[in-house]
C-alpha positions in Angstrom: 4.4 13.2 -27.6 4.7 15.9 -25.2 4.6 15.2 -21.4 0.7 15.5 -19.7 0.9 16.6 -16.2 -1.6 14.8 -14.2 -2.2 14.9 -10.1 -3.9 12.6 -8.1 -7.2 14.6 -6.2 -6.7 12.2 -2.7 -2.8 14.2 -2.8 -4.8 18.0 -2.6 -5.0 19.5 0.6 -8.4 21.1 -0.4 -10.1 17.5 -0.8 -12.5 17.2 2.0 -11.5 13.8 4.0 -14.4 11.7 3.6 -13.8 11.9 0.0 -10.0 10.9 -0.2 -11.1 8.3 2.4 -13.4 7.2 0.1 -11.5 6.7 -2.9 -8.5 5.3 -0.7 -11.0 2.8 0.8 -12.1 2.2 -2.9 -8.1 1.3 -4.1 -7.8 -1.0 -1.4 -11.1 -2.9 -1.6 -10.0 -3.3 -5.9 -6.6 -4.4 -5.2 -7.3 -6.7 -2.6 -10.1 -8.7 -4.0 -8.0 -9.2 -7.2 -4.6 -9.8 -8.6 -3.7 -6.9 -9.7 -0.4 -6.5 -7.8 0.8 -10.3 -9.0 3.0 -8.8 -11.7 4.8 -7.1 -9.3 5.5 -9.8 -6.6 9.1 -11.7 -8.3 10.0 -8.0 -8.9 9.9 -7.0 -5.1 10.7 -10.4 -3.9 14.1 -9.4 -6.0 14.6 -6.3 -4.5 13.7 -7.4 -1.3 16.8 -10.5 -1.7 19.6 -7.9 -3.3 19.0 -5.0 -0.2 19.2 -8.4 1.6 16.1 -6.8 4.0 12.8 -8.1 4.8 11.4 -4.9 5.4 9.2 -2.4 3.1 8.4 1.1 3.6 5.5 2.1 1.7 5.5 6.1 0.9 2.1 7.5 0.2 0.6 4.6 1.1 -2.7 6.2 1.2 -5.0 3.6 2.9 -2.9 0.7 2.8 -3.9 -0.2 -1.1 -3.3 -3.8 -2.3 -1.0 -4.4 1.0 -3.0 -7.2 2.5 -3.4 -9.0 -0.4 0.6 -8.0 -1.4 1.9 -8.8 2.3 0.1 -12.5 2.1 1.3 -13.3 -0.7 5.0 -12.0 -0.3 5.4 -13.4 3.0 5.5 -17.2 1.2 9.2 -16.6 0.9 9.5 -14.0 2.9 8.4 -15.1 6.3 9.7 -12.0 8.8 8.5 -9.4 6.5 7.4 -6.3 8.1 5.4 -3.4 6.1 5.6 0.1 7.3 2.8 2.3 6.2 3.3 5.9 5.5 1.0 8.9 4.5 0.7 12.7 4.1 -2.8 12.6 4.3 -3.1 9.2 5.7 -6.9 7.2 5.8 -6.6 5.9 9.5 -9.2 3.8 10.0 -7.9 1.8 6.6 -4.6 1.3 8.0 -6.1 0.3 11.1 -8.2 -2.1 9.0 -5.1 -3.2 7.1 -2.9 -3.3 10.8 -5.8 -5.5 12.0 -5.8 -7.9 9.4 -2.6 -8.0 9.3 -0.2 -7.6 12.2 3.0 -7.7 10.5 1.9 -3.9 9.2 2.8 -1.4 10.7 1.9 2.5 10.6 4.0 5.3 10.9 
């Protein structure tokens, strides 16, 4: 099967902002009100334990994504974590959402 080269719309500079802010604030509203990011959490809590760290910088982090519902649930072992958000095109007032309800984020 040959490759199929796909971009993500919120990534193109042409894309007004009020529509990659809406489909950022979209992500984060799905992966915070489920568990879609509970696969994921012994994986990071691994790699987090081998770089022997407690902090993760999220690249592209577009408006925070599943990051509240990830940074509560990681912090059960991981008390001092710290987040760093990060973002070419970043959807401010969603990281300020996701910095509000959670302190322990922080945005680059």
């Amino acid at each position: 099967m040959s490759r199929i080269h796909l971009f993500e719309f919120e990534d193109q500079q042409w894309l007004p902002e009020f529509i990659r802010n809406y489909m950022t604030d979209f992500l984060q509203f799905l992966s915070n009100k489920t568990a879609m990011y509970k696969g994921i959490v012994p994986i990071i809590e691994k790699g987090l334990k081998e770089s022997q760290t407690n902090q993760i910088i999220d690249l592209a982090s577009g408006g925070g994504g599943g990051l509240i519902w990830l940074n509560t649930e990681l912090r059960q072992n991981n008390p001092d974590l710290k987040i760093l958000l990060t973002d070419y095109f970043p959807n401010i007032s969603a990281f300020e959402h996701t910095q509000k309800n959670k302190p322990t984020i922080s945005i680059l």
